[in-house]
N, C-alpha and C positions, 0 to 999 in steps of 0.2 A: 269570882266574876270580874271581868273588864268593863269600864265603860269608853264610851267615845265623849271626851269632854270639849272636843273643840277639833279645826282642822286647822290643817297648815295650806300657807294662803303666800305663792310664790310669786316669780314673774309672771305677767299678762296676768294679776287676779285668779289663777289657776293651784285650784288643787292639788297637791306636793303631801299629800300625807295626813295622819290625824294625832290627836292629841289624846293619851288613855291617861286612866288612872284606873286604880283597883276601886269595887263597887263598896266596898268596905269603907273607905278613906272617905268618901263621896257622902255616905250616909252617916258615920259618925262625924261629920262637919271637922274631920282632922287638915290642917294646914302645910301635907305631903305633897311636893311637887309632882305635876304628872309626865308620863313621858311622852317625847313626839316622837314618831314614826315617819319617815319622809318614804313614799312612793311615786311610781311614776303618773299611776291611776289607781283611783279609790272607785270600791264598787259597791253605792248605796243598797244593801238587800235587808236592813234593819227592820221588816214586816210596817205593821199600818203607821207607826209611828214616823216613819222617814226620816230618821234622825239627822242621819247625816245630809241630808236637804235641807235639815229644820235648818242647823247651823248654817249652813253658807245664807240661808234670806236671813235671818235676823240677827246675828252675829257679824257676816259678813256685809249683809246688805246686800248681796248678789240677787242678779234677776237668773230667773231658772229659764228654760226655754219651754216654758206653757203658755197660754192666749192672754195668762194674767203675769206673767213673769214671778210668780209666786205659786206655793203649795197652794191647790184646788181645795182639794179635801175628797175623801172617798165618797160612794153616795151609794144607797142602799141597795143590799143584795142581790142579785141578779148575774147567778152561775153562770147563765149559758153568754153573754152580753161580756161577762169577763172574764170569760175562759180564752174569747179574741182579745179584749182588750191588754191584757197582763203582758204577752209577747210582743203590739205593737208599741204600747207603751215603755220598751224599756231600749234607753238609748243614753246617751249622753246629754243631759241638763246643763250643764255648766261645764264648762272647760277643765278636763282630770278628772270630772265627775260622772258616775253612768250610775243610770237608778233601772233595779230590777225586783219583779215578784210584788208584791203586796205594796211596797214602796213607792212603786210606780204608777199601784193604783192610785195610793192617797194623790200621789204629785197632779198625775192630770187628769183627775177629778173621775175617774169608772168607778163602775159598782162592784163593788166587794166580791166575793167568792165563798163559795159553798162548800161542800168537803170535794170538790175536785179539784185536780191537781197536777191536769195533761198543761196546762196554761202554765204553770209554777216553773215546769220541767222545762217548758219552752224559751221561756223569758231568761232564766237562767243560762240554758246552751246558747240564745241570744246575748246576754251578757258577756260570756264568755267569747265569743266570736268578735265581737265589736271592740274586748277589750286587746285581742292580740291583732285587730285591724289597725288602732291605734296605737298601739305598742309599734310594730312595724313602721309607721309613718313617722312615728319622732316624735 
């Protein structure tokens, strides 16, 4: 397993890639450098954890583009409420950065989801639209 231990943070404060290491190295506290990945856009899909959102607010100190400029947090269950919610919520938060699916929810605070998964499918072919939108523009 990989993990995401950090991102890469270019001109304008923007998103340029992340920083991995093996899950192994991580958990036996070994002092193996990790490697960076430079991309054009990173696409937050990491489920409830939002990881790589975690990073940019508190590592970065970045404001995310929510009412609080920071991770919401999910809020409880209620399928039918985020089955809309998971496709609008997934867009670009920070510059380089697009949050989708379950990450999305955490980021701008919707309620969780139930075992459906029209909303999952959504948010993702939305992901994927907005990232070759932006790829296009430069």
């Amino acid at each position: 397993l990989i993990s995401v231990v950090d991102v890469v943070i270019r001109e304008a404060d923007r998103v340029s890639g992340l920083v991995l290491n093996w899950s192994p190295v991580s958990m036996a506290n070994l002092h193996i450098d990790p490697l960076a990945i430079r991309s054009k856009l990173v696409i937050d899909a990491t489920g409830h954890d939002c990881e790589i959102c975690r990073l940019v607010t508190e590592k970065v100190g970045g404001k995310l583009r929510t009412t609080t400029g920071k991770i919401i947090g999910e809020k409880s269950m209620w399928a039918e409420v985020a089955e809309k919610k998971v496709p609008e919520n997934t867009k670009e938060v920070y510059p380089g950065l697009i949050v989708a699916g379950m990450a999305a929810t955490a980021v701008f605070g919707s309620p969780r989801m139930g075992p459906i998964f029209g909303g999952m499918l959504l948010s993702g072919k939305k992901a994927a639209k907005l990232a070759i939108e932006l790829l296009k523009k430069g």
